[in-house]
N, C-alpha and C positions, 0 to 999 in steps of 0.2 A: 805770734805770727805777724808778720810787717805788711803792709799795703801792696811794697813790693812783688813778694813772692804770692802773695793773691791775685797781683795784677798778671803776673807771670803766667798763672794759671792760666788764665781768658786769654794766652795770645793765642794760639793757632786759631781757636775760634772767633777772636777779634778781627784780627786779620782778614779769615776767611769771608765774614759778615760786609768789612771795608771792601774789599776786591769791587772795583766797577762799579761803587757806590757813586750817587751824587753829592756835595756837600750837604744837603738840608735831611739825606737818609744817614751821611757818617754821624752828623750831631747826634741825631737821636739813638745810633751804635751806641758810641762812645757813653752817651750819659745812661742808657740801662747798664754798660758793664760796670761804670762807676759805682749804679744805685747795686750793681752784687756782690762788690769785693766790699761795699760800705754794710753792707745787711753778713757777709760772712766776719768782719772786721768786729765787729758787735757782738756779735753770737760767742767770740770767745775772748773779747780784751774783759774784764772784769772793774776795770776800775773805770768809774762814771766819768771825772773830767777828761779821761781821754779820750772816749767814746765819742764823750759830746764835741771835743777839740776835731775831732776825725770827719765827724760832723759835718763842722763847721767850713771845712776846708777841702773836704769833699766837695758840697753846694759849691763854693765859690771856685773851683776847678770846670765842674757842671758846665755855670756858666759861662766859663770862658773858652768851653770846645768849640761854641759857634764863630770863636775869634780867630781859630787855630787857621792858618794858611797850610795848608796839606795841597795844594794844585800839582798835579801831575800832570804826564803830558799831554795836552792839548789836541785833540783831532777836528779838522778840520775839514768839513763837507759842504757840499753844495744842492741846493733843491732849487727844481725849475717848475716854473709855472707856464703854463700854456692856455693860449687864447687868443682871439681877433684884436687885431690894432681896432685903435681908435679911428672914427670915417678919418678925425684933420690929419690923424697919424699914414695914413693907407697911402701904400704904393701903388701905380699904376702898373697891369702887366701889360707886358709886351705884347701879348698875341688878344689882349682886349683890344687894345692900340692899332694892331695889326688890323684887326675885322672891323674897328670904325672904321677906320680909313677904303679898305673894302666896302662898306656899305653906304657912306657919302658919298665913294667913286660912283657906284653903283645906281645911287638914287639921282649924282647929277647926268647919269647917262639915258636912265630914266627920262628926265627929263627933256632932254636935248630928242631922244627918240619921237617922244612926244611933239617937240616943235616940228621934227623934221616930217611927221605924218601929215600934220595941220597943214605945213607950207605945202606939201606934194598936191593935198588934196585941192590948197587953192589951186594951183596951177592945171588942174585938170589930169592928170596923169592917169596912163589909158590902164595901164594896169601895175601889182606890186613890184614886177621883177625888173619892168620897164622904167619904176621909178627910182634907183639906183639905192633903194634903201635895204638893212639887213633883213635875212627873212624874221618872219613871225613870229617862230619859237624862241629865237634870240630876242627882238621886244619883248616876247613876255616872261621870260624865264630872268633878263637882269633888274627887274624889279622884285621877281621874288625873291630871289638870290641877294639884292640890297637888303632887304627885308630881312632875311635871316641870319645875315651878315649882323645887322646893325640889333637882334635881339641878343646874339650871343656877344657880341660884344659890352652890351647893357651889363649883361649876365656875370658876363669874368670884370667888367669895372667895376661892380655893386660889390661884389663879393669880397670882404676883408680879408688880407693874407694871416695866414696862420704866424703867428711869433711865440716864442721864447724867451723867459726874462728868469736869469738864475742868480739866487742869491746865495753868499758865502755863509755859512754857520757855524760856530765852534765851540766843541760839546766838551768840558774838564771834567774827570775821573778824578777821582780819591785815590793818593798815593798809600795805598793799606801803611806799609812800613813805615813809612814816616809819619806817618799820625801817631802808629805806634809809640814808636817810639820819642815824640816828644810828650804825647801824655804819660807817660815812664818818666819821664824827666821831672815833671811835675808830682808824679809820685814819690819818686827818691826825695825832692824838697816836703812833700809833706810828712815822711817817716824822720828825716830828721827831726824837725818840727815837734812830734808826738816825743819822740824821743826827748827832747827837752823839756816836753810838759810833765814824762815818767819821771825825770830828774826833779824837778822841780816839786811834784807831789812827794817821791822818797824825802827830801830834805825837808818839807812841811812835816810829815809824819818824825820821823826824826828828833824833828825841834819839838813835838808837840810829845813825844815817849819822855825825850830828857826835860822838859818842865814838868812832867807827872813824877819823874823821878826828885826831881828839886825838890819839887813839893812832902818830899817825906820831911819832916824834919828831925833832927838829932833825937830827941827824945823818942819817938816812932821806930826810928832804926835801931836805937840803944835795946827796946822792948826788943824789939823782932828778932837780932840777935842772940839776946839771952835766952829765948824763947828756941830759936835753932839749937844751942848751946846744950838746954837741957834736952831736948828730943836726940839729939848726938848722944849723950851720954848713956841715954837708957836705950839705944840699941839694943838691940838681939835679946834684951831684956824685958821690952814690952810692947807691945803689940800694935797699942795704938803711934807707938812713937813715926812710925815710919809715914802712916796714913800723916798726922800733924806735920811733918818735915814738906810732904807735898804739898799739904794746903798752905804754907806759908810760903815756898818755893812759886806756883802758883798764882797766889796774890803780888808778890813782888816783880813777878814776872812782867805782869798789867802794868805795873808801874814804873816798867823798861829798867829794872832793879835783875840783876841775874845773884843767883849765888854758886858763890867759888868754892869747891873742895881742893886741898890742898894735897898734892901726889908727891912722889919723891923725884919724878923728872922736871918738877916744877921750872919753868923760865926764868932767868935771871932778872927778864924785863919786862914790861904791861907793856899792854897795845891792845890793836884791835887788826885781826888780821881776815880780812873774808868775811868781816861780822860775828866773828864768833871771839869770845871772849880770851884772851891768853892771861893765865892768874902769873905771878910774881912772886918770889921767896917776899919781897921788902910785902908783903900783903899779909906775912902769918907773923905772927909772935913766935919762936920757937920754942917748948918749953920739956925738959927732958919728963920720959913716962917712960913703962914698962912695952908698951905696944904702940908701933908708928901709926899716923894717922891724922883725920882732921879732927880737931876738938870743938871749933866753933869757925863756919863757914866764913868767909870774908864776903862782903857785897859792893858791885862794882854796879858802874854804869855805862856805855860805850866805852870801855877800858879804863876808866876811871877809878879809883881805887873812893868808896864812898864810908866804910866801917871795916878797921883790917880783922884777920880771923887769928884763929891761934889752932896750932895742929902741932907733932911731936912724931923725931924721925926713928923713936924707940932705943931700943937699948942696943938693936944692930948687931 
């Protein structure tokens, strides 16, 4: 099973996880599903370098989710803060403004009432109404009246205007799909990748069967032969022969050595087709006998013809 189709597995749930994610929660998405399709990828590749290859290139995938550009679209909001200006900041209101000006009017009227008492009084004046001045209650009510004028006025200047100050903010979302899918992309490079290291390993094993087979040398094959040769013969005739024809079959096997029975559809030509061995008439000696058959196996190696056999197509 390929990376791919493991990665395939976690997309709805990928996805689902990415939806309205922030960048620093998609990282750490993305590198769990990694660290599961690497722990299912293990669990059934069998062969160590590639494991360890998947590994390897998993980690460095890891780390480079934090690189991925996934930005989506952009929203953009505003938050206001509220509070009293600064005193040097502070405006003047109007109707503070207003009630000074009422309560200086007021206190210089104050005043002038005052003079104008003093002066009557020098003068003698026989009494208040005779002295052409306002009555009383008006003296003493425009000083109160300045008075309370000029506190609320104090009151609405002191006091700072309420303000508003709003700042712009803009919050990016994780595009699910497209993170998806570029980590997919990075997957597909590293299944090819593993891919070439399975090549790479079949052709070491390969080379490493045909030098076992090398290693037989002529004398070893010539024994092993005659050794088939005679267990061929005593067929149906002795009991152990069968058991010996496997253990020799067996041992050559190990040493990427196959042996060839000779049939009467036999191929015109050796090769190797799908891995499996196709024998050759030119691989048997033909020699006439009462009954067709193989008489002595031929031994090949990746279609190589390495000891030919001899077999006999009867009397027909």
């Amino acid at each position: 099973m390929t990376l791919q189709t493991l990665f395939e597995q976690e997309k709805e749930r990928l996805i689902s996880a990415l939806g309205g994610a922030d960048p620093a929660s998609a990282v750490r998405t993305l590198n769990a599903a990694l660290d599961r399709i690497l722990y299912a990828f293990n669990d059934q590749e069998e062969n160590p370098r590639v494991r360890e290859a998947a590994d390897g290139m998993l980690q460095a995938a890891k780390a480079a989710c934090s690189l991925a550009d996934c930005a989506g679209e952009t929203t953009i909001y505003g938050r206001t803060e509220y509070g009293k200006t600064a005193p040097g900041g502070r405006k003047v209101s109007k109707w503070g403004l207003l009630l000074l000006v009422l309560g200086l009017a007021g206190a210089a009227a104050t005043v002038i009432g005052v003079l104008l008492i003093a002066s009557s009084a020098a003068a003698g004046a026989a009494d208040w109404q005779s002295s052409g001045l306002p009555p009383r209650w008006v003296l003493a009510g425009v000083p109160l009246l300045a008075a309370a004028a000029l506190f609320f006025a104090g009151m609405l200047l002191r006091r700072g205007k309420e303000t508003s100050k709003e700042t712009l903010h803009a919050e990016t979302k994780i595009d699910a799909s497209l993170a998806y899918n570029r980590l997919l992309s990075v997957i597909l490079v590293i299944d090819k990748r593993l891919e070439e290291v399975r090549s790479a390993v079949r052709q070491e094993e390969k080379a490493r069967l045909k030098e076992q087979a090398s290693a037989l040398d002529a004398e070893e094959l010539e024994l092993l032969s005659r050794l088939l040769e005679d267990a061929y013969g005593r067929r149906g005739e002795d009991e152990l022969a069968e058991e010996e024809i496997s253990q020799i079959r067996f041992y050559l096997h190990r040493k990427n050595v196959e042996v060839v029975d000779w049939t009467a559809d036999t191929l015109p030509q050796s090769g190797n087709e799908g891995g499996a061995t196709v024998a050759s008439s030119a691989w048997f000696d033909m020699i006439p006998a009462y009954s067709g058959g193989t008489i002595r196996p031929a031994l090949a190696a990746d279609g190589r013809l390495l000891k030919k056999g001899m077999a006999s197509a009867g009397r027909g």
